[in-house]
N, C-alpha and C positions, 0 to 999 in steps of 0.2 A: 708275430701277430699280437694287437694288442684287444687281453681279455675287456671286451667293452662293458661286462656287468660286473666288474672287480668290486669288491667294498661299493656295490652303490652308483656307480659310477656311471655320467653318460656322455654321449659323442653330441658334441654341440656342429648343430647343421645350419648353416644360413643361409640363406631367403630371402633375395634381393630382388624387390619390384622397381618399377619408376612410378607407376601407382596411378598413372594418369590417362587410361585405356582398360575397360574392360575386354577378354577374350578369352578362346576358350584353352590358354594357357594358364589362367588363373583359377580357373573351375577344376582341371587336373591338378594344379599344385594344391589347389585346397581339400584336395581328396587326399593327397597322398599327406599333407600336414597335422591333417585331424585324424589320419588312421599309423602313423607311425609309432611302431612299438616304444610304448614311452617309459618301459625300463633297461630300453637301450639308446634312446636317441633322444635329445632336445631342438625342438624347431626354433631358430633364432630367424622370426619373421620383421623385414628391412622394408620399409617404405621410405622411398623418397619426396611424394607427395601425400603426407598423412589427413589428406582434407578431400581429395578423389576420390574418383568412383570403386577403383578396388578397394584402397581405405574404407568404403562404407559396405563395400561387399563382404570385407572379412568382419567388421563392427558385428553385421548382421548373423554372420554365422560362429560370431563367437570367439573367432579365431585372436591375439594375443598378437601384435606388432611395437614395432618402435619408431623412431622417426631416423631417419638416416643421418650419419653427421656430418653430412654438407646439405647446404640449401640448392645449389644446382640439382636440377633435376633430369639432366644428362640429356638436352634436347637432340634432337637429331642438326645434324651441322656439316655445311659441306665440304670435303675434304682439299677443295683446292686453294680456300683462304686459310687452312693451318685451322680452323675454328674447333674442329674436332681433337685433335691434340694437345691445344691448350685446354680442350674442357677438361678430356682424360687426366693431363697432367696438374691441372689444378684439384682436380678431386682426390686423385691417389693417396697423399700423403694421410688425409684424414679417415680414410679407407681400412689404412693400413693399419693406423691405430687401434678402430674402431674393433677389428675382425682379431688383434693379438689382446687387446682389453675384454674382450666376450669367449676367447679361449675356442674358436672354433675353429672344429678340426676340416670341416669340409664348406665349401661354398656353393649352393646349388642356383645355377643361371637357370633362368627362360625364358629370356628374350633376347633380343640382338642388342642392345645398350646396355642390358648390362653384363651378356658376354666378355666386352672387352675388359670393361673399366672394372667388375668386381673379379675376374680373370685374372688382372695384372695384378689386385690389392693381394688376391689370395695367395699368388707367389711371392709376391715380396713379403704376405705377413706368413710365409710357410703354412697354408693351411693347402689342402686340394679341395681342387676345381671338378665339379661335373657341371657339364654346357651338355645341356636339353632342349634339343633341337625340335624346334618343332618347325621350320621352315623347307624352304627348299636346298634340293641337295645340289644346286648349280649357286648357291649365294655366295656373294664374296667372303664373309667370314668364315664359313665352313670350310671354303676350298683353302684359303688365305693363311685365316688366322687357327683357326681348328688341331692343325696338324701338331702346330708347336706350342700353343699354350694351356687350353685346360689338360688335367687329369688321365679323364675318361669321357668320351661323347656316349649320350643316347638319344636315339632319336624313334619318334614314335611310330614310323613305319621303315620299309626295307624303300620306299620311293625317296623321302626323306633323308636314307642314308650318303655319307659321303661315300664317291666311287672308288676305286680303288687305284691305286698310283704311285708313283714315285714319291710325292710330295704330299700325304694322306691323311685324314684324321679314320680310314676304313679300318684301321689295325687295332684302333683302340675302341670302338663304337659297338653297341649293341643297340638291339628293335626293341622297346618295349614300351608298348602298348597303352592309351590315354586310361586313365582308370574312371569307373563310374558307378552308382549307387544301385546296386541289382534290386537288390528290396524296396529301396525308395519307387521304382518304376513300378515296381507292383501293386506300388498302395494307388494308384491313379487311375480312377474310373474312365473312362472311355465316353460313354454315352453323355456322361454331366459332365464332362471335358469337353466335348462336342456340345453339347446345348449351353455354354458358358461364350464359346466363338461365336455361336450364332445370335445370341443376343449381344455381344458385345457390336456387330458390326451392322445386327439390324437383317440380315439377309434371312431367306426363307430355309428351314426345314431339308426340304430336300435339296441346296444347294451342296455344288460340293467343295469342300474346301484345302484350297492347295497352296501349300507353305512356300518361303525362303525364310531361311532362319538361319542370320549372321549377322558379321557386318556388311554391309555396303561396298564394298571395295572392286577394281576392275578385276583380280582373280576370280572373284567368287560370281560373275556374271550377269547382277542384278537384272541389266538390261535383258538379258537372254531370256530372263525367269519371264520379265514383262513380253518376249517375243511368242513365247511357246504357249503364253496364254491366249494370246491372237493366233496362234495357228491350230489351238482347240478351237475357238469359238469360230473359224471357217473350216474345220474336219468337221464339226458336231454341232450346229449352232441351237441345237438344242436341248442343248445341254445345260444347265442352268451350273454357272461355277463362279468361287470368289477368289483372287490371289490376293493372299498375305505375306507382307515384309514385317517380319521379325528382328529388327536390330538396328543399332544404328546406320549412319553416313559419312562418309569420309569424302573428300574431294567434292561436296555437291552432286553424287549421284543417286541421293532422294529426288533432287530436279530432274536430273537427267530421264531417270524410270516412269516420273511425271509426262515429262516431255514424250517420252516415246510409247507411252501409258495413250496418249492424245490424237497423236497421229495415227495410230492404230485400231482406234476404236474403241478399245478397254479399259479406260481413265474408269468408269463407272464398275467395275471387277474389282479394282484394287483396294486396297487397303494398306495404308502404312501403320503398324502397329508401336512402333519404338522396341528400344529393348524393355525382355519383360523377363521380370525374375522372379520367381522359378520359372524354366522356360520349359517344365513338363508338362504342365496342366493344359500349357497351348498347344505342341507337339502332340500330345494325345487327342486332340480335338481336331488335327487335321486328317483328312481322306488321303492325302499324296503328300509327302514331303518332295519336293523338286530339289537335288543338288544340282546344279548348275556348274558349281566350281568346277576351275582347270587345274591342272598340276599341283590340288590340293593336297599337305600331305599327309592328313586323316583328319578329317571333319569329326567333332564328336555330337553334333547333327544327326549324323547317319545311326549311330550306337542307337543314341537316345530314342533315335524315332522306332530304332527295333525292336531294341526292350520294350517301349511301350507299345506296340501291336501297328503304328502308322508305316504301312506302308512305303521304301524309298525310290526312288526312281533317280538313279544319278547316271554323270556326266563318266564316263570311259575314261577316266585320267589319273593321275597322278595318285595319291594310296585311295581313291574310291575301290578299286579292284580289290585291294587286301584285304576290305572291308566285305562288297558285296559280291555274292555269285549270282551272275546274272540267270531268272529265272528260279533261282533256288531260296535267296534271301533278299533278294531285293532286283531292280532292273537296271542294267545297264545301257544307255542310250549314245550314239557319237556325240561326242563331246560340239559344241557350237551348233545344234542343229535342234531350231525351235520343234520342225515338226516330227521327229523324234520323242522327243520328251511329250507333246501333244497324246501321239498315238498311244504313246506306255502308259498315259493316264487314261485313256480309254479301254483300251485293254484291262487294266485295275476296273474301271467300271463296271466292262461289261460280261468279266468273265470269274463269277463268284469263285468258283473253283481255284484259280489262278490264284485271286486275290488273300483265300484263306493258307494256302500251302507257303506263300511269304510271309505271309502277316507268323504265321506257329513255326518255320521251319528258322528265321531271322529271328526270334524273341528264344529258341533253344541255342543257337547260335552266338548269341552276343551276350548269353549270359554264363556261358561257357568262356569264354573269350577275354569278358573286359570285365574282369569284376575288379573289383577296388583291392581285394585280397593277392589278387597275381599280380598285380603290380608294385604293391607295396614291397611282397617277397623280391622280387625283381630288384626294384631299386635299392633296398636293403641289402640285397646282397652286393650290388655295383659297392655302395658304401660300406662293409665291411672290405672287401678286396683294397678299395683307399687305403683305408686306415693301415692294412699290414704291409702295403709298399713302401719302401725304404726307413722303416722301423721308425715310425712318430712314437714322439716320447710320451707317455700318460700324460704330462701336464700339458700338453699341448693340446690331444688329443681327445681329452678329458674336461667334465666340468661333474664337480661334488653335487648330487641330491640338494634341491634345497629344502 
């Protein structure tokens, strides 16, 4: 085992983005970036597009990057013209350079692009690989490539985990948990969080206001969010309520939730917000967060919306469960079933009682849970177990105070 605070000394960690997507993989790694013990570890933060939207998310928070040393920025490519291979193989070599010149002992992924390709740099520039999984545990990589090439996997829920098998990344894998700002959540008023929504979208006072806060994507069930609005306002029609879209769109299905926004009668409820950062001040402003998602595999949505006192109402699936206890911290509803979600927002309505015991038993809950402090220990320790696997040399390992 190598002493990581010898004379001074720290364990240089890389941090490889494509940098051309925000999500809420980059809001976790920027938690655990800015809170790592910095008289044991050095963050070596890697953008491949230093001019993107993460690039201006970390500018803003301060955070410390560099620009990757290839200009490919590893698009996604389909594997049956070879396109993906030649991208892989033409980036490697500069990879490899990059990661044995900066002296890093570990490469930490999070996403699927650059699983593979900063994956293969880190074994061939003999540093270790942790792949931080945040996806599903049916994905071709994880089943695939998981097994045989990083380090160590973590993955952020026990749904998310890879299953167990002959051919397995299960053996090496550990759950650990998105991290999030406990205290930040507390500085956020509520009532002038809520009177902040209401003037932003123009709608009255006693409307009530009911979230999706993500991206856009067919997982996360935009459309669904826009169904369950229409099957409130035929349970309750008088019930005065606004649905809010929090985030961007992928594939055109801003149109799409338009489109079925129209047909349904509720074009006039909606509201497409964009993404909005800091997405606490709007979270704290809404009466219901709706998750929607299916086979999610931990929304940090749900956290946020606890800590800050909003109410969750989600979809039966994939890590929402590990997340909420239906009735206890939040509601769980059948997954795909507008009027479902419908009813559990009326319920939150109409049953104060109900509504206070989740709103305080979910904000003791998830700040027990998910603070930024258990997670850092967590990954910290994944990273100390690296570093004394098959005896990396100090200079490897290592990089001098500057």
């Amino acid at each position: 085992m190598i002493s990581m605070t010898k004379c001074g000394q720290k364990v240089v960690v890389c941090f490889p983005f494509i940098g051309d997507f925000v999500g809420g993989s980059h809001m976790s790694a920027l938690g655990l970036i800015r809170n790592l013990p910095d008289s044991r570890f050095l963050p070596l933060v890697v953008l491949h597009d230093v001019d993107g939207p993460v690039a201006e998310l970390f500018r803003r928070e301060g955070i410390d990057f560099e620009a990757a040393p290839v200009i490919n920025r590893l698009e996604r490519a389909g594997a049956r013209n070879g396109a993906a291979a030649v991208n892989v193989a033409r980036s490697l070599p500069a990879l490899v350079r990059f990661l044995r010149a900066r002296n890093a002992a570990i490469v930490h992924t999070n996403d699927g692009r650059a699983h593979l390709v900063w994956g293969l740099a880190a074994r061939l520039a003999g540093s270790k690989h942790l792949w931080h999984h945040r996806g599903d545990a049916y994905s071709f990589g994880l089943r695939r490539v998981a097994p045989w090439l990083p380090s160590r996997v973590v993955a952020v829920s026990k749904f998310a985990s890879p299953r167990p098998g002959l051919f397995s990344a299960a053996g090496k894998c550990s759950v650990v948990h998105s991290p999030f700002d406990v205290m930040k959540m507390v500085c956020v008023e509520r009532e002038a969080a809520r009177s902040n929504v209401v003037a932003a979208i123009g709608c009255s006072p006693e409307t009530k206001l009911l979230g999706y806060v993500g991206t856009l994507v067919d997982r996360k069930r935009p459309i669904l969010f826009v169904e369950a609005l229409a099957a409130l306002k035929r349970l309750a029609p008088q019930v005065k309520f606004a649905g809010l879209f929090f985030g961007n769109a992928l594939n055109g299905l801003d149109d799409a939730a338009r489109s079925r926004a129209e047909a349904l009668g509720v074009a006039d409820c909606i509201h497409f917000m964009g993404f909005r950062y800091p997405s606490e001040p709007w979270i704290a402003g809404l009466d219901a967060l709706l998750v929607t998602a299916v086979n999610e595999p931990l929304g940090r949505t749900l956290v946020e919306a606890m800590l800050l006192g909003t109410p969750v109402i989600a979809a039966d699936s994939g890590g929402n469960p590990e997340v909420v206890e239906d009735g206890e911290t939040g509601m769980l509803v059948r997954p795909d079933d507008p009027d479902e979600f419908a009813k559990a927002c009326l319920t939150l309505f109409n049953n104060s009682a109900c509504h206070e015991h989740i709103v305080e038993t979910a904000r003791v809950e998830a700040r027990a849970r998910f603070s930024v402090e258990r997670h850092v220990h967590a990954i910290t320790s994944v990273y100390e177990e690296l570093i004394g696997i098959n005896g990396f040399s100090a200079s490897r390992a290592q990089v001098d105070n500057p």
